[in-house]
C-alpha positions in Angstrom: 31.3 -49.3 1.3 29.2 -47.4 -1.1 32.8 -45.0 -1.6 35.0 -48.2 -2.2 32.6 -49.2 -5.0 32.3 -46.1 -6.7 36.2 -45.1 -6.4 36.3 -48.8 -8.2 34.3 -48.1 -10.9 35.9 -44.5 -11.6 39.2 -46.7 -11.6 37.9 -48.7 -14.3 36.1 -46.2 -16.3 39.9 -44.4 -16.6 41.5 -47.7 -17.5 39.0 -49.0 -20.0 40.5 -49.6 -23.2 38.2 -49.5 -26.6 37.1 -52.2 -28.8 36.1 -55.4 -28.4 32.6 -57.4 -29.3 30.0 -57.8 -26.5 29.8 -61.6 -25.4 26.3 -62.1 -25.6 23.3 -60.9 -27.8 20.3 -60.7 -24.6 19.9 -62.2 -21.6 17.0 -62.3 -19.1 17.2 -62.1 -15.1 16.8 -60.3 -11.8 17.7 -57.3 -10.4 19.0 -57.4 -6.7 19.3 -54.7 -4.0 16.2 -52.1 -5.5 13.7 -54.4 -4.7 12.5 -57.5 -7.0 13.3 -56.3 -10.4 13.0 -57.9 -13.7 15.9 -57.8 -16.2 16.2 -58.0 -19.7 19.6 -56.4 -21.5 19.5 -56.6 -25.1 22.8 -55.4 -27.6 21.7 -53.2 -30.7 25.6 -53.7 -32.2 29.0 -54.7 -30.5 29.2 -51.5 -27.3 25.3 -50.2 -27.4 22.5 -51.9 -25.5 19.6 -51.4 -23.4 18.3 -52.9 -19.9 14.7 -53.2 -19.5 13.6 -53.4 -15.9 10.6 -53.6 -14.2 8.7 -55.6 -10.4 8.7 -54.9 -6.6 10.4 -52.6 -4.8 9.9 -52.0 -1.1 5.9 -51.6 -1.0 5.4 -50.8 -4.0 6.7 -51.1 -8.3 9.6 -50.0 -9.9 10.1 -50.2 -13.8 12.4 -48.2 -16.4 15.2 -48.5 -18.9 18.6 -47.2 -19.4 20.2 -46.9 -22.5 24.0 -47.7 -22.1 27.6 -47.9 -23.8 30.0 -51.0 -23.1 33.6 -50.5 -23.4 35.8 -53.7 -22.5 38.4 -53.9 -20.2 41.2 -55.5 -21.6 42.6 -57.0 -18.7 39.7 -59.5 -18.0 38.0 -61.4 -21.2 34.4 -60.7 -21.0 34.8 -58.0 -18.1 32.9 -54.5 -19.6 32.2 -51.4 -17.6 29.4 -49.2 -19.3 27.8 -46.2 -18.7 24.4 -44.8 -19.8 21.4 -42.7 -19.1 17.7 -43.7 -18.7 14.7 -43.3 -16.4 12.7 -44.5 -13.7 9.5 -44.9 -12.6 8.6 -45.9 -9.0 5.4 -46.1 -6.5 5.7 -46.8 -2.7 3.3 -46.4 0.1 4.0 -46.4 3.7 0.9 -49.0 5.0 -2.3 -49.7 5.0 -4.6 -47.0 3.8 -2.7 -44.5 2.9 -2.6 -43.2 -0.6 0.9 -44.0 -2.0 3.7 -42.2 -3.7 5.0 -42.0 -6.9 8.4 -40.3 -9.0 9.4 -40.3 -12.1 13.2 -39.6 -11.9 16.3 -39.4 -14.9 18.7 -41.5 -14.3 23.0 -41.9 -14.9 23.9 -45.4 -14.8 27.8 -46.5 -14.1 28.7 -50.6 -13.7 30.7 -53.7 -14.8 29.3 -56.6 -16.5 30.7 -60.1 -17.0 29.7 -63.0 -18.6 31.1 -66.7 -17.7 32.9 -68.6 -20.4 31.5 -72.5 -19.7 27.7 -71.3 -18.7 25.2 -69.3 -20.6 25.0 -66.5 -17.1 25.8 -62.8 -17.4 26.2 -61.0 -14.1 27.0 -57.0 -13.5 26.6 -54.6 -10.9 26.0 -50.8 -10.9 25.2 -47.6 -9.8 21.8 -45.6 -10.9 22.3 -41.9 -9.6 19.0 -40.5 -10.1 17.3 -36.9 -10.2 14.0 -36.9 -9.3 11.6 -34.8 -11.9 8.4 -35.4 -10.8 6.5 -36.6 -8.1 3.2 -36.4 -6.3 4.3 -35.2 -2.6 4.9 -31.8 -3.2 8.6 -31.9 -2.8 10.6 -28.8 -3.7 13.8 -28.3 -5.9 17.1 -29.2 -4.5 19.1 -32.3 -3.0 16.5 -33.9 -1.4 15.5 -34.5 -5.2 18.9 -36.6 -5.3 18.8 -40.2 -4.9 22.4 -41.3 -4.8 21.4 -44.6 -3.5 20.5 -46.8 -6.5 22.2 -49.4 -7.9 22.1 -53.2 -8.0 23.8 -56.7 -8.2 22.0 -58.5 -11.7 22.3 -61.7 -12.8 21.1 -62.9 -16.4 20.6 -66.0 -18.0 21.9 -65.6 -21.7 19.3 -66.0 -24.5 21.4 -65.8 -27.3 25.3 -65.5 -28.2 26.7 -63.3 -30.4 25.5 -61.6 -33.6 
């Protein structure tokens, strides 16, 4: 599944075509699939924009940011896919008593975003490759500091149209 979605989004980012206005301004919601996360996207101009994250994940918190680039795809109105980089900053512990982890990790960001014509809702979906760069379990260098896994289903209620 996770191959079918990423051979998708490669598909689209080698389609994309260049130049159109972003179809909303910011827009507030929920992160699915890495927990209980907090959303807010906000556009500095018509492709930049960045998506503030931050609530539960899996026993423990999860917040961070990416910084990313919309393109549209000329196909669909208000379809995008973007890209971006940002980072990550998540604590977990395995039950009661024990002292909890932590990593900080840089992250890629690849996805599609869509916003519906008739209701103020923005929804996307992406993936969050992430490297991890620090933690407090000791780990060593090398692919197990790859977490390939990331990525979630978002859907945002729009605050404001467009500048």
């Amino acid at each position: 599944m996770k191959t079918k979605i990423f051979s998708l989004l490669v598909v689209l980012f080698v389609f994309a075509s260049n130049g159109q206005a972003q179809d909303y301004k910011s827009a507030i919601g929920a992160k699915l699939g890495y927990g209980l996360i907090a959303s807010y996207k906000t556009f500095f101009n018509e492709s930049s924009a960045v998506d503030i994250f931050g609530g539960l994940r899996w026993g423990g918190l999860a917040a961070g940011a990416y910084y990313e680039m919309h393109k549209p795809i000329s196909s669909v109105d208000r379809l995008k896919w973007y890209w971006g980089l940002g980072g990550s900053f998540t604590t977990w512990s395995f039950g009661v008593g024990d002292i909890g982890y932590w990593e900080l990790g840089a992250s890629g960001v690849l996805g599609l975003d869509y916003s519906l014509d008739n209701i103020p809702l923005n929804l996307s979906v992406d993936w969050a490759p992430t490297i991890v760069v620090a933690n407090n379990w000791g780990e060593n260098w090398g692919l197990s500091r790859f977490r390939g896994g990331y990525g979630a289903l978002t859907a945002r209620y729009i605050l404001s149209g467009k500048s």
